[in-house]
Biopython code that builds the backbone (N, CA, C, O; Angstrom):
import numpy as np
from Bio.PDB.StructureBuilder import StructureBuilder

atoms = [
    (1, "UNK", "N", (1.187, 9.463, -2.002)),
    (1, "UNK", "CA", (2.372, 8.627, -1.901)),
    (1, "UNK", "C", (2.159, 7.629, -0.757)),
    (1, "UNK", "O", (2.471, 7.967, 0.385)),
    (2, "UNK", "N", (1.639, 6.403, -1.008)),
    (2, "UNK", "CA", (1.350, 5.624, -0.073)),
    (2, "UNK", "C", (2.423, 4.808, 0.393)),
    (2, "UNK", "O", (2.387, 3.938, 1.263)),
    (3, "UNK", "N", (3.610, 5.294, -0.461)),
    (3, "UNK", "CA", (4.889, 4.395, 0.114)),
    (3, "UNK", "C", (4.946, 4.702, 1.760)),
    (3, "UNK", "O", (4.681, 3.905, 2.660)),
    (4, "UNK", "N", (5.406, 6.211, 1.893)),
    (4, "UNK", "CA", (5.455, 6.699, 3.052)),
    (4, "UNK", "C", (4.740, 5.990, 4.611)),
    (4, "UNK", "O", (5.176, 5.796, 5.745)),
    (5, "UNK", "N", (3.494, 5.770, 3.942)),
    (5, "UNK", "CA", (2.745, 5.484, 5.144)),
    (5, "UNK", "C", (3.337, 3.710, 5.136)),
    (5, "UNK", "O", (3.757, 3.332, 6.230)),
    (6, "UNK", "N", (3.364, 3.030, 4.384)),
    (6, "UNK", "CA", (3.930, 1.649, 4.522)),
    (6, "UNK", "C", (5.436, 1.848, 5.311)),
    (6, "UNK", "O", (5.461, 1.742, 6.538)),
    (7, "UNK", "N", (6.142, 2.012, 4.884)),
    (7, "UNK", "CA", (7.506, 2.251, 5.369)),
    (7, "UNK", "C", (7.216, 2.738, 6.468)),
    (7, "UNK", "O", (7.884, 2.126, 7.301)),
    (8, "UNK", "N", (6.297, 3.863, 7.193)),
    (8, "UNK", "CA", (6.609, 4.273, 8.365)),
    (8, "UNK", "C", (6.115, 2.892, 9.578)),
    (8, "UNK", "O", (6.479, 2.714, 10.741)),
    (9, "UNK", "N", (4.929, 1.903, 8.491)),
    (9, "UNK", "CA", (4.225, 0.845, 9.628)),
    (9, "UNK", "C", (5.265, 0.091, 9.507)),
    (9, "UNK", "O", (5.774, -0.125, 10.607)),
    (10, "UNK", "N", (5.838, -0.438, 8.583)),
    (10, "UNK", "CA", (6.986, -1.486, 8.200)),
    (10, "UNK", "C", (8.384, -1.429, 9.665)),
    (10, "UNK", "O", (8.913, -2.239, 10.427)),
    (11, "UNK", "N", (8.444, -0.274, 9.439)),
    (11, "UNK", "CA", (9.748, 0.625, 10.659)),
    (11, "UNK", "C", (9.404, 0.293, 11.621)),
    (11, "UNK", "O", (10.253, -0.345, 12.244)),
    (12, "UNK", "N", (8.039, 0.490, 12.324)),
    (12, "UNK", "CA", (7.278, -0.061, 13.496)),
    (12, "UNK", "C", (7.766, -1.391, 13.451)),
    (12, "UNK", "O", (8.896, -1.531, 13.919)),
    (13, "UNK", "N", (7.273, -2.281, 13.061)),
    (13, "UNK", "CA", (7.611, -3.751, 13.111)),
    (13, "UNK", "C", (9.010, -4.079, 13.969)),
    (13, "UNK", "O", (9.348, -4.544, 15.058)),
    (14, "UNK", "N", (9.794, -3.337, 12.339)),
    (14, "UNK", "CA", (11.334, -4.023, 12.329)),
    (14, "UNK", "C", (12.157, -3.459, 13.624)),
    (14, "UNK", "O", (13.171, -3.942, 14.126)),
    (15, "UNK", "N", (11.210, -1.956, 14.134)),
    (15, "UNK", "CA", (12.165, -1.487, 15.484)),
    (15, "UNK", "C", (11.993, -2.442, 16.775)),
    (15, "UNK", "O", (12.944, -2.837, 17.450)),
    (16, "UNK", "N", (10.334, -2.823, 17.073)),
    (16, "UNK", "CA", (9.712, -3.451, 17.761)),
    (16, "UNK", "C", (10.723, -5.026, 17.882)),
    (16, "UNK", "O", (11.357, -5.290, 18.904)),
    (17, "UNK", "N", (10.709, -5.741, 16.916)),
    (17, "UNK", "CA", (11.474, -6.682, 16.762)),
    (17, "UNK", "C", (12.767, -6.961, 16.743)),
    (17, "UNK", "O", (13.227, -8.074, 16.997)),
    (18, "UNK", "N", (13.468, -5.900, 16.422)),
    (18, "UNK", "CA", (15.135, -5.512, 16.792)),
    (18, "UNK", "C", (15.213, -5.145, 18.557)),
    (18, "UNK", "O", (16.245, -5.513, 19.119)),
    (19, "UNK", "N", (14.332, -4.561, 19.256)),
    (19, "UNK", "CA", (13.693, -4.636, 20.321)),
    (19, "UNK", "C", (13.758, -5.710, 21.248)),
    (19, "UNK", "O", (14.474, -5.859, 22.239)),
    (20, "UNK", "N", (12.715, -6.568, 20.654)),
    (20, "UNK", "CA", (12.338, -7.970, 21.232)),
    (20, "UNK", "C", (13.855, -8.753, 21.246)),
    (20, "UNK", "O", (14.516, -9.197, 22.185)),
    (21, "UNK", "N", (14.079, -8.723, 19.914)),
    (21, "UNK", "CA", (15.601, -9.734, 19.873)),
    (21, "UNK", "C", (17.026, -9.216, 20.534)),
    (21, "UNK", "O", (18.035, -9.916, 20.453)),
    (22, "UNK", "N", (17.025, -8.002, 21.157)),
    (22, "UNK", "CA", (18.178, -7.052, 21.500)),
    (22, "UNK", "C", (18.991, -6.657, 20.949)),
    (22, "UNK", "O", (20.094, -6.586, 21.492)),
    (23, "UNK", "N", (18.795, -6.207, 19.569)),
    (23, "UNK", "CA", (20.093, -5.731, 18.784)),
    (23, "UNK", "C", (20.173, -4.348, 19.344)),
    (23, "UNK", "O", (19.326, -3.818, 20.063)),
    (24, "UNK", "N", (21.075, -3.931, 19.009)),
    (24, "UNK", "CA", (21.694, -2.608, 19.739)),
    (24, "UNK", "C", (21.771, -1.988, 18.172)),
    (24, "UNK", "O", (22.033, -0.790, 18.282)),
    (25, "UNK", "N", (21.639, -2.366, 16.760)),
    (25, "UNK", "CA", (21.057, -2.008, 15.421)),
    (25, "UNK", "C", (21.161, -2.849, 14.728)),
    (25, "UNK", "O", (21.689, -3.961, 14.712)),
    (26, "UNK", "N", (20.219, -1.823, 13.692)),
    (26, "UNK", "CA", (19.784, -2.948, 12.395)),
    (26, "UNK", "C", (20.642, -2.897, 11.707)),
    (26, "UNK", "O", (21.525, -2.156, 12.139)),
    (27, "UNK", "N", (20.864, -3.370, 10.724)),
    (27, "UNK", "CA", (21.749, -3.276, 9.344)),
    (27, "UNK", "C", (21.521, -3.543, 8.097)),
    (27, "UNK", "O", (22.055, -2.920, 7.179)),
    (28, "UNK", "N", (20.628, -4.590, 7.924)),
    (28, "UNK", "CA", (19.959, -5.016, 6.640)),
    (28, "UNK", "C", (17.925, -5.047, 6.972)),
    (28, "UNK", "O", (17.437, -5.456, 8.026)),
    (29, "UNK", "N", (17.241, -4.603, 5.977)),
    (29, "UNK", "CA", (16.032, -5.469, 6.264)),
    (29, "UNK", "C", (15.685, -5.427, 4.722)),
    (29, "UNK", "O", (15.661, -4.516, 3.895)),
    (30, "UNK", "N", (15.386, -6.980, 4.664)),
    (30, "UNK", "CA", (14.767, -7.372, 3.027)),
    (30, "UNK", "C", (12.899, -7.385, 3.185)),
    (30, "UNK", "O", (12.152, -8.277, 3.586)),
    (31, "UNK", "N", (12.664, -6.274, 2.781)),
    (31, "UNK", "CA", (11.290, -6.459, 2.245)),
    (31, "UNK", "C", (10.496, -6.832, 1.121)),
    (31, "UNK", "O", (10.692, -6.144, 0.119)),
    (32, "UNK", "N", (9.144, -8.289, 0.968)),
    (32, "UNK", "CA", (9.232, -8.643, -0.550)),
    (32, "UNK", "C", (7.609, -8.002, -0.612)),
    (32, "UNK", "O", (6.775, -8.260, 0.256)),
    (33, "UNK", "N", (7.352, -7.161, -1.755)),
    (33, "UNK", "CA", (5.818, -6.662, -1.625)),
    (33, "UNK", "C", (5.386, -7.133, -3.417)),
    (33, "UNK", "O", (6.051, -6.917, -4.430)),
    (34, "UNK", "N", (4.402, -7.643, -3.317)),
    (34, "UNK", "CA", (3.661, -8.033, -4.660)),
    (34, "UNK", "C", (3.578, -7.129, -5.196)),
    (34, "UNK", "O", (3.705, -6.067, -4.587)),
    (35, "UNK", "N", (3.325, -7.151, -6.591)),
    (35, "UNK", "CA", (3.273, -6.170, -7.678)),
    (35, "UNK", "C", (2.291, -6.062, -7.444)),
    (35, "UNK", "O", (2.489, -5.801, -6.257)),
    (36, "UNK", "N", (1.168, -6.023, -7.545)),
    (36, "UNK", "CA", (-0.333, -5.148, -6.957)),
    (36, "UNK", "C", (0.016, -4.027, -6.163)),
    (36, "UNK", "O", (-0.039, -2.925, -6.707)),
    (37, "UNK", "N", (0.448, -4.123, -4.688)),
    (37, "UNK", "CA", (1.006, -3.326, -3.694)),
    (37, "UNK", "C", (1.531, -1.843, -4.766)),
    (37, "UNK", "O", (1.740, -0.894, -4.011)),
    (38, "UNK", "N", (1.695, -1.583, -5.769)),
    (38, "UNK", "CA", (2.419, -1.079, -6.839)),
    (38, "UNK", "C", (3.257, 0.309, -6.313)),
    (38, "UNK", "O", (3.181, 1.505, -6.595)),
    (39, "UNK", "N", (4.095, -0.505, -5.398)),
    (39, "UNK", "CA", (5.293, 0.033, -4.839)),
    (39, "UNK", "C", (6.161, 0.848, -5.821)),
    (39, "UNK", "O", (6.090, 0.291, -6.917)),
    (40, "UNK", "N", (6.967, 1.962, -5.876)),
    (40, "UNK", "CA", (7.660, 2.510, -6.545)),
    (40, "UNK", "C", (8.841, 2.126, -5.869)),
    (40, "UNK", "O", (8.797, 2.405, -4.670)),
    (41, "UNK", "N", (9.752, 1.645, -6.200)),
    (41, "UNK", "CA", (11.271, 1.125, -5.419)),
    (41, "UNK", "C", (12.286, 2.205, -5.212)),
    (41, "UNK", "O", (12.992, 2.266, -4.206)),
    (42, "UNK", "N", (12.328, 3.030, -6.176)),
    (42, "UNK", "CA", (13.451, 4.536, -6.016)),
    (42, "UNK", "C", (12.770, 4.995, -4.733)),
    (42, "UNK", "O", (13.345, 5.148, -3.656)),
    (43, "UNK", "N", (11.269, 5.228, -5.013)),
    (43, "UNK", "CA", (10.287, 6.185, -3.967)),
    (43, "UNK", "C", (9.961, 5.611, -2.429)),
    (43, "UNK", "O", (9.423, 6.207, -1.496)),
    (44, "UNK", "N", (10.578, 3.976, -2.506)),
    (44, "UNK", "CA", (10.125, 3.415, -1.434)),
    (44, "UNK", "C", (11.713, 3.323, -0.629)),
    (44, "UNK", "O", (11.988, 3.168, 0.561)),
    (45, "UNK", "N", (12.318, 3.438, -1.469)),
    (45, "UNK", "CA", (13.656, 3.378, -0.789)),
    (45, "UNK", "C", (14.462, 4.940, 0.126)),
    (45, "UNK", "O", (15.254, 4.973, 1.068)),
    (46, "UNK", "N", (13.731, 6.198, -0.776)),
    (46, "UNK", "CA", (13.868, 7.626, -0.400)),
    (46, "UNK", "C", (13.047, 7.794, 0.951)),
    (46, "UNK", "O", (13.557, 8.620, 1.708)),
    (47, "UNK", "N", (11.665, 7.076, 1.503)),
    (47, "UNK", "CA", (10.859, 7.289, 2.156)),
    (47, "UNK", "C", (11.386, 6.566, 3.724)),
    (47, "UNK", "O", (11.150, 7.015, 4.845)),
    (48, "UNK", "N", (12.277, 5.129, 3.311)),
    (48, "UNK", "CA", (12.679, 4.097, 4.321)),
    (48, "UNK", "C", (13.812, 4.845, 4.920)),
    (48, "UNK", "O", (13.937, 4.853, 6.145)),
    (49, "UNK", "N", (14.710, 5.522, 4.093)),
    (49, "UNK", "CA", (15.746, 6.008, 4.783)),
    (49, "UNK", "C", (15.458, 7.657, 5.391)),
    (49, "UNK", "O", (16.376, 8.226, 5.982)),
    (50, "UNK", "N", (14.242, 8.286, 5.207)),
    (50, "UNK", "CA", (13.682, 9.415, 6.231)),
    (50, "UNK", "C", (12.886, 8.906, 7.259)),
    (50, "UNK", "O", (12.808, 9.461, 8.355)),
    (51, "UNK", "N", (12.047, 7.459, 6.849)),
    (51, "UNK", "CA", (11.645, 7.192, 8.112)),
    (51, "UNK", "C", (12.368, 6.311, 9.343)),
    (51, "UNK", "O", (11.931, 6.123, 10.478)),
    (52, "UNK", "N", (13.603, 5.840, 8.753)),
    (52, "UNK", "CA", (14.389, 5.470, 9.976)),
    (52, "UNK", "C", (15.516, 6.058, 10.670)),
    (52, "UNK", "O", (16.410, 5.495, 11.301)),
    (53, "UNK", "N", (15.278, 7.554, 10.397)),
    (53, "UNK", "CA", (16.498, 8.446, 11.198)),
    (53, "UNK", "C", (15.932, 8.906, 12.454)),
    (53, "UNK", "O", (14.916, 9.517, 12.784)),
    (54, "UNK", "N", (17.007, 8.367, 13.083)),
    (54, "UNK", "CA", (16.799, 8.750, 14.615)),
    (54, "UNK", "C", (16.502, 7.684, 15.214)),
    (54, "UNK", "O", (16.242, 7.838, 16.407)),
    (55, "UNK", "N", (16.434, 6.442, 14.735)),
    (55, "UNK", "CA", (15.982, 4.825, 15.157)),
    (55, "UNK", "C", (17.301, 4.358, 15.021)),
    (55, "UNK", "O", (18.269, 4.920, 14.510)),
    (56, "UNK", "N", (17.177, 2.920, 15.706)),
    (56, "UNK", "CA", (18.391, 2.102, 15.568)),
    (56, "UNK", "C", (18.568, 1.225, 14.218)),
    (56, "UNK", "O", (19.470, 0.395, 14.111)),
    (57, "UNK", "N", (17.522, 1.514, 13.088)),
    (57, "UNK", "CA", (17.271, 1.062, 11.614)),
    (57, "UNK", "C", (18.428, 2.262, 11.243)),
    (57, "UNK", "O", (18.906, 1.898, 10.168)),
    (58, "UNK", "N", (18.933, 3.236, 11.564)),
    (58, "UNK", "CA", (19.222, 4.432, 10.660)),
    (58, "UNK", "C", (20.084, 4.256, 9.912)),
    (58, "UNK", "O", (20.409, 5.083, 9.059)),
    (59, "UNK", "N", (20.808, 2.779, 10.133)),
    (59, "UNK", "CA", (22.096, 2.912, 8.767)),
    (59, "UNK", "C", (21.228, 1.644, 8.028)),
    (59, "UNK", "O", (21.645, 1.096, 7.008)),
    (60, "UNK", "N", (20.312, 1.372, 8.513)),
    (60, "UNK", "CA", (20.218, -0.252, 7.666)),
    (60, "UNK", "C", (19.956, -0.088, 6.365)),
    (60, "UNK", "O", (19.399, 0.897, 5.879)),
    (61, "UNK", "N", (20.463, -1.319, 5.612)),
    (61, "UNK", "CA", (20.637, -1.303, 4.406)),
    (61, "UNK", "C", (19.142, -2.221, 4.232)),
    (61, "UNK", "O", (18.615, -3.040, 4.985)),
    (62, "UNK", "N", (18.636, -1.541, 2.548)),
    (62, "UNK", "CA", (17.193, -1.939, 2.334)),
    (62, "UNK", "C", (17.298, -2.427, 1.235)),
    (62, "UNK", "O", (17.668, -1.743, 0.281)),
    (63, "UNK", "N", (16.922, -4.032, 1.097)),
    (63, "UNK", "CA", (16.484, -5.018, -0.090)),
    (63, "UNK", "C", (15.306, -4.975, -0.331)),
    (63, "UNK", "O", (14.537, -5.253, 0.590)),
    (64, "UNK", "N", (14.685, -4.560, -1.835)),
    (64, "UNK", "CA", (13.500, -4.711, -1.826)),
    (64, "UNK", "C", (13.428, -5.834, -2.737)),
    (64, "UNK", "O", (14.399, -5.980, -3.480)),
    (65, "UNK", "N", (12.554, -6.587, -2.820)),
    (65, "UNK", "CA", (12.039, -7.625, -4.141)),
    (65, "UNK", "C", (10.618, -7.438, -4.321)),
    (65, "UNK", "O", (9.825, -7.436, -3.378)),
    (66, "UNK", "N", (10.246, -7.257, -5.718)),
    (66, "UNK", "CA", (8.684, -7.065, -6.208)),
    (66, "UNK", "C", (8.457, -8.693, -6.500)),
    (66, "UNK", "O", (9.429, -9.249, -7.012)),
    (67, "UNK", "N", (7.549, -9.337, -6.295)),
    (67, "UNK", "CA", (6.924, -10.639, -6.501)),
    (67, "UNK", "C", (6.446, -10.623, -8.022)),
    (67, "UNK", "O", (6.817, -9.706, -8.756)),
    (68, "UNK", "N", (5.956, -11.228, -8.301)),
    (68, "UNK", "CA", (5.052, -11.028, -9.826)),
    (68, "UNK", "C", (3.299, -11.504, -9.570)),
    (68, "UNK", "O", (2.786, -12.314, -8.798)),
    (69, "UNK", "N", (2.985, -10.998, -10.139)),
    (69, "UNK", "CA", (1.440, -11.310, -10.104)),
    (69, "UNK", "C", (1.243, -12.874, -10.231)),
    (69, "UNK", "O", (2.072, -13.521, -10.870)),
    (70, "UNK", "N", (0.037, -13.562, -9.565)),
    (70, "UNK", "CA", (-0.132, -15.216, -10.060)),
    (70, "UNK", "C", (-1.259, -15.632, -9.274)),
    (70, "UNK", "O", (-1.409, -15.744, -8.057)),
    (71, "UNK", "N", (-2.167, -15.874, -10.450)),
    (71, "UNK", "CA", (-3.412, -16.769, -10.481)),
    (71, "UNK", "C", (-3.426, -18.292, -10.922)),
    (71, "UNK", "O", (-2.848, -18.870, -11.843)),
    (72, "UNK", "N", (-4.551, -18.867, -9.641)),
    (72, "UNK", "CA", (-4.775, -20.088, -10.437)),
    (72, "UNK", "C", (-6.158, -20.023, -11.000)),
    (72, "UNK", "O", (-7.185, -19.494, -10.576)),
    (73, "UNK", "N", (-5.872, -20.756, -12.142)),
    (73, "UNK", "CA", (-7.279, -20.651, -13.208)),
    (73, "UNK", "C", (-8.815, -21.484, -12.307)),
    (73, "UNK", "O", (-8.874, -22.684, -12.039)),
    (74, "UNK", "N", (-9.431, -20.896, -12.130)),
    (74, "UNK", "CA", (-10.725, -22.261, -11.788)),
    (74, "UNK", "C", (-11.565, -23.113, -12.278)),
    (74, "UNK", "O", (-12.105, -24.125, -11.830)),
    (75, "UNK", "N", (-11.610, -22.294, -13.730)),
    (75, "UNK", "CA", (-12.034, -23.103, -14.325)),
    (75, "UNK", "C", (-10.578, -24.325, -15.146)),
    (75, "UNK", "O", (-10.924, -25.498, -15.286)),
    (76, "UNK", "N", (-9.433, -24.027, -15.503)),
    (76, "UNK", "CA", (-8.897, -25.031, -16.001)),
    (76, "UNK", "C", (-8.205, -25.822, -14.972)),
    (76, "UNK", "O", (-8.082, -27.047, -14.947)),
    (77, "UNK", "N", (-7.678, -24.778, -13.948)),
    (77, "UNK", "CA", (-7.164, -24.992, -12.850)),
    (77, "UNK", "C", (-5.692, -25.218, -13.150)),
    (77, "UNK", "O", (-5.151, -26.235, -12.716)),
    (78, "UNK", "N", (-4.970, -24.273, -13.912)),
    (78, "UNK", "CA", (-3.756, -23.917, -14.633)),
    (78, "UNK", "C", (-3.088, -22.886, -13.368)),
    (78, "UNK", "O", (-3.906, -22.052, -12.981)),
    (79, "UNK", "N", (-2.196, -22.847, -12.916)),
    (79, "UNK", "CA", (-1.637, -21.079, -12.283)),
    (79, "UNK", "C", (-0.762, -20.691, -13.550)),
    (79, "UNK", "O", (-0.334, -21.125, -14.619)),
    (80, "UNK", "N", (-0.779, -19.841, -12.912)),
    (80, "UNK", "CA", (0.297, -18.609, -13.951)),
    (80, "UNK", "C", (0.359, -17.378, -13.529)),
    (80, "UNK", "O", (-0.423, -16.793, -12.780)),
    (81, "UNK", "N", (1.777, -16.817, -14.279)),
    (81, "UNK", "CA", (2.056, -15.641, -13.751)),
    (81, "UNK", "C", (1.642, -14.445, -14.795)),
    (81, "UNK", "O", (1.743, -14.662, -16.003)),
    (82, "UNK", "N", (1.172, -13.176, -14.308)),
    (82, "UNK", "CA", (0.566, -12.341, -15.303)),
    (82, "UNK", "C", (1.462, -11.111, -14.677)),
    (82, "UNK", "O", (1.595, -10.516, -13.608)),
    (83, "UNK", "N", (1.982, -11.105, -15.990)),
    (83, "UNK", "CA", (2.689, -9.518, -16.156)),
    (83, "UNK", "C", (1.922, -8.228, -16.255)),
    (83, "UNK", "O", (1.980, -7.270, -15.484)),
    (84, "UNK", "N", (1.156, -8.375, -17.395)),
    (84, "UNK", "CA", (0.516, -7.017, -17.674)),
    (84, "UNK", "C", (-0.575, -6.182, -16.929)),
    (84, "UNK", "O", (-0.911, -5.041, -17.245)),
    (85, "UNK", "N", (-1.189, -7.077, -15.670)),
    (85, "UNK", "CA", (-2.255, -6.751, -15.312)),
    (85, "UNK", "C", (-3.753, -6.801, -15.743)),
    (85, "UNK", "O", (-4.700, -6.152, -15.300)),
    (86, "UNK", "N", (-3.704, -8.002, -16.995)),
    (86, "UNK", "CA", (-4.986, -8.159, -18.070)),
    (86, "UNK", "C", (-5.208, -9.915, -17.275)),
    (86, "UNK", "O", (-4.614, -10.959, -17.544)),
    (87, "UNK", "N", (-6.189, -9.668, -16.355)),
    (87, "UNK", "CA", (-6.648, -10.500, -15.764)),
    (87, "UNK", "C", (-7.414, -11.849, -16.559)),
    (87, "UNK", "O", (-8.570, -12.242, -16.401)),
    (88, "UNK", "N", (-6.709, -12.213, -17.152)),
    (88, "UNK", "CA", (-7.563, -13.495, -18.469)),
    (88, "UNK", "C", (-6.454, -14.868, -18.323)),
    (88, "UNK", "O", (-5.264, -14.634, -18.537)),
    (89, "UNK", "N", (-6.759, -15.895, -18.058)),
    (89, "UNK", "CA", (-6.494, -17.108, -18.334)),
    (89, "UNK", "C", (-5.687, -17.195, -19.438)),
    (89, "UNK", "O", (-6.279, -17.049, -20.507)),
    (90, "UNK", "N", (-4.073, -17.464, -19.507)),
    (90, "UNK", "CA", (-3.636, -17.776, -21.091)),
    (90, "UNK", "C", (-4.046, -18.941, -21.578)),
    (90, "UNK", "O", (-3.926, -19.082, -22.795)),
    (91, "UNK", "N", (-4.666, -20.139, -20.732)),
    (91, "UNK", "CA", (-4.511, -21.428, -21.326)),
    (91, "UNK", "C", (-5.961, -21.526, -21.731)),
    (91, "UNK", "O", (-6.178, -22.184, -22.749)),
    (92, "UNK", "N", (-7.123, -20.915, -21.030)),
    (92, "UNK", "CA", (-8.499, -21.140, -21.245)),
    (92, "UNK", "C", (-9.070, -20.194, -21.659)),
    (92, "UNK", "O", (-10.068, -20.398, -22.349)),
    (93, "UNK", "N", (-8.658, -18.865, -21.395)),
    (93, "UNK", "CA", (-9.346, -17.622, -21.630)),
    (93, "UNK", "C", (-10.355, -17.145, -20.502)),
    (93, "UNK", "O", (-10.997, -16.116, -20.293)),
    (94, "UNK", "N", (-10.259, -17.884, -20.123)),
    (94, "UNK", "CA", (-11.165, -17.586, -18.652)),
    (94, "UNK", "C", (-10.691, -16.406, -17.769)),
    (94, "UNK", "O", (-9.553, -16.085, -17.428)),
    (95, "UNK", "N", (-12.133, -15.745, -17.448)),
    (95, "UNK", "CA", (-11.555, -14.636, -16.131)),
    (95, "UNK", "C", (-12.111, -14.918, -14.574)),
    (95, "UNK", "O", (-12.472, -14.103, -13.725)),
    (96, "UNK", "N", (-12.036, -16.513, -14.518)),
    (96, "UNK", "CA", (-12.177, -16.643, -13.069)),
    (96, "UNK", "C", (-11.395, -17.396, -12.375)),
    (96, "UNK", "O", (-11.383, -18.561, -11.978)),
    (97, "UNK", "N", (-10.601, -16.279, -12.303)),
    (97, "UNK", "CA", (-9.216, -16.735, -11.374)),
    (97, "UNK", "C", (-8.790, -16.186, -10.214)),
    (97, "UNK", "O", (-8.883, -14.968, -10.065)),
    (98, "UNK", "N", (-8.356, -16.850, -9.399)),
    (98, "UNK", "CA", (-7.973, -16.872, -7.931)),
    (98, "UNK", "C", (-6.270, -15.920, -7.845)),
    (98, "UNK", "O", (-5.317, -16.339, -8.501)),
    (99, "UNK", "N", (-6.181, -14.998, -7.194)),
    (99, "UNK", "CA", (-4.932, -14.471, -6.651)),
    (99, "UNK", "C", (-4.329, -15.571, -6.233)),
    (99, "UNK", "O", (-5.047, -16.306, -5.555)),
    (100, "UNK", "N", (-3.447, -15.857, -6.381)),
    (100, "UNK", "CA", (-2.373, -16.703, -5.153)),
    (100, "UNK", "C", (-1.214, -15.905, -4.651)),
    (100, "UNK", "O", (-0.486, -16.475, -3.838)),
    (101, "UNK", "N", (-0.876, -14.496, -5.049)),
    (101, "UNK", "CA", (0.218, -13.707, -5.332)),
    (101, "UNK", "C", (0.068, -12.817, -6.088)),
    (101, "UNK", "O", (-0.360, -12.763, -7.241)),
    (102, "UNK", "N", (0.610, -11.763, -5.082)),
    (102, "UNK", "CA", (1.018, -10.418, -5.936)),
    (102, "UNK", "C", (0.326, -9.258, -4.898)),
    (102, "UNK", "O", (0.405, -8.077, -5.233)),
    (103, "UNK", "N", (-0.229, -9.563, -3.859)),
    (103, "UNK", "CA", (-0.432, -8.330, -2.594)),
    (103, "UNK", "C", (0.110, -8.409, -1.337)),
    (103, "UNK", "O", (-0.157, -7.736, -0.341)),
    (104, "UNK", "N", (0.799, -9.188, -1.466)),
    (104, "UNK", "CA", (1.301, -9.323, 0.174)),
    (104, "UNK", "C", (2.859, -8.042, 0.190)),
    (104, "UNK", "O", (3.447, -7.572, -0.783)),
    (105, "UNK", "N", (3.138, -7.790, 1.789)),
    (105, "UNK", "CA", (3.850, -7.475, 2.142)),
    (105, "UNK", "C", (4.464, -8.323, 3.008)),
    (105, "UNK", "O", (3.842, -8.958, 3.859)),
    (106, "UNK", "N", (5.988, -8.395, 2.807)),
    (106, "UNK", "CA", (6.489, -9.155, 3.941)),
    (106, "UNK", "C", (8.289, -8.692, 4.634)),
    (106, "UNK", "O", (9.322, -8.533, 3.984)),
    (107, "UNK", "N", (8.160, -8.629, 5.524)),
    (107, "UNK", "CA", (9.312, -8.218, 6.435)),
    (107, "UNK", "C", (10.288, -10.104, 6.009)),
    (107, "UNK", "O", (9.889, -11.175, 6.466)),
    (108, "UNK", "N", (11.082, -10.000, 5.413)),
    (108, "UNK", "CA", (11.443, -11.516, 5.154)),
    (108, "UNK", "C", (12.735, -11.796, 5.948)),
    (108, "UNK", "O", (13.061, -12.967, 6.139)),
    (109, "UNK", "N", (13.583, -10.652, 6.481)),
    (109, "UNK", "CA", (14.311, -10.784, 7.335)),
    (109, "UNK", "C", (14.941, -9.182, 7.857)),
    (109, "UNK", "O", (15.069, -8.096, 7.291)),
    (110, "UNK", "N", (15.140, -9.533, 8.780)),
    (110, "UNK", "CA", (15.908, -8.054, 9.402)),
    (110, "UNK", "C", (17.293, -8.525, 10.292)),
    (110, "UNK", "O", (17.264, -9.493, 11.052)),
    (111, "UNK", "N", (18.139, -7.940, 10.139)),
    (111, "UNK", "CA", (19.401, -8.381, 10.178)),
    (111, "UNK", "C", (20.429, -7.124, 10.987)),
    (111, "UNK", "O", (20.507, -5.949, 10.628)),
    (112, "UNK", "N", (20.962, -7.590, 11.843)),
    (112, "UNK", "CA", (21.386, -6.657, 13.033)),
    (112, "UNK", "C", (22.687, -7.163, 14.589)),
    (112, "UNK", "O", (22.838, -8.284, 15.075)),
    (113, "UNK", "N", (23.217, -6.183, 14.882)),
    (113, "UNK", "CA", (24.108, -6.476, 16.116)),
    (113, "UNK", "C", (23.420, -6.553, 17.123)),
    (113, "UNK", "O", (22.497, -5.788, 17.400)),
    (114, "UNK", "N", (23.823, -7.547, 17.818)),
    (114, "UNK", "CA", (23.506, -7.921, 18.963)),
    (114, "UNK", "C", (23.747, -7.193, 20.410)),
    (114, "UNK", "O", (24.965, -7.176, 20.593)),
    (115, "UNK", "N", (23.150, -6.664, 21.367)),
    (115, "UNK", "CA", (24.115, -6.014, 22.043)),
    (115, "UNK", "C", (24.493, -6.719, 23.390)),
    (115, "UNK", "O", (23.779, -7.271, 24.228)),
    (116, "UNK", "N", (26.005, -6.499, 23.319)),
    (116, "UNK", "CA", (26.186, -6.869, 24.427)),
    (116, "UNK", "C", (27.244, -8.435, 24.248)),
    (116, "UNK", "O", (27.600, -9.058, 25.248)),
]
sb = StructureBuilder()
sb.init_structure("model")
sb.init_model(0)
sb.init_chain("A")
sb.init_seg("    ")
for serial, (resi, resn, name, xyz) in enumerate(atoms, 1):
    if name == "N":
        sb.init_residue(resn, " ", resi, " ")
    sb.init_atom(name, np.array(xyz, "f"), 0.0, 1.0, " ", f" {name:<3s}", serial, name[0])
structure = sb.get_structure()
């Protein structure tokens, strides 16, 4: 279950940075992870709320968004988005294509009281 270990580095971040900015807590954090990453969202959401008890994340509320996969073609030099995971060019048939999307992780905002 590799959610676990993401969520626990993710928590790092968002405490560190609730930290830096002085919230006294979090309340929201929207995380967007590419479909590659092949996040389970029920499983990533069960893992976020055990790994932020006892932190000042512990009530925050968790947005996730999955990205969609997307290559640009090199040889036609088309992008597109691929659902199925069948790495082929729709416009050329070609299989030499460039990621542009679909592995990243990103902390896109974290949202919180200020203290004081």
């Amino acid at each position: 279950m590799h959610e676990l270990k993401i969520a626990e580095e993710l928590i790092g971040i968002v405490i560190q940075v609730a930290e830096t900015e002085n919230l006294k807590k979090v309340t929201k954090v929207n995380i967007q992870f590419g479909k590659m990453i092949m996040i389970v969202p029920d499983v990533f959401h069960f893992v976020f709320d055990c790994a932020v008890k006892g932190t000042i994340a512990r009530k925050a509320k968790l947005h996730l968004e999955i990205l969609p996969v997307k290559f640009a073609c090199n040889k036609c030099k088309e992008e597109t988005q691929i659902d199925d995971l069948i790495f082929v060019c729709p416009y050329c048939g070609s299989n030499d294509l460039e990621l542009i999307q679909g592995r990243e992780t990103i902390i896109e905002s974290i949202e919180g009281e200020k203290n004081g």
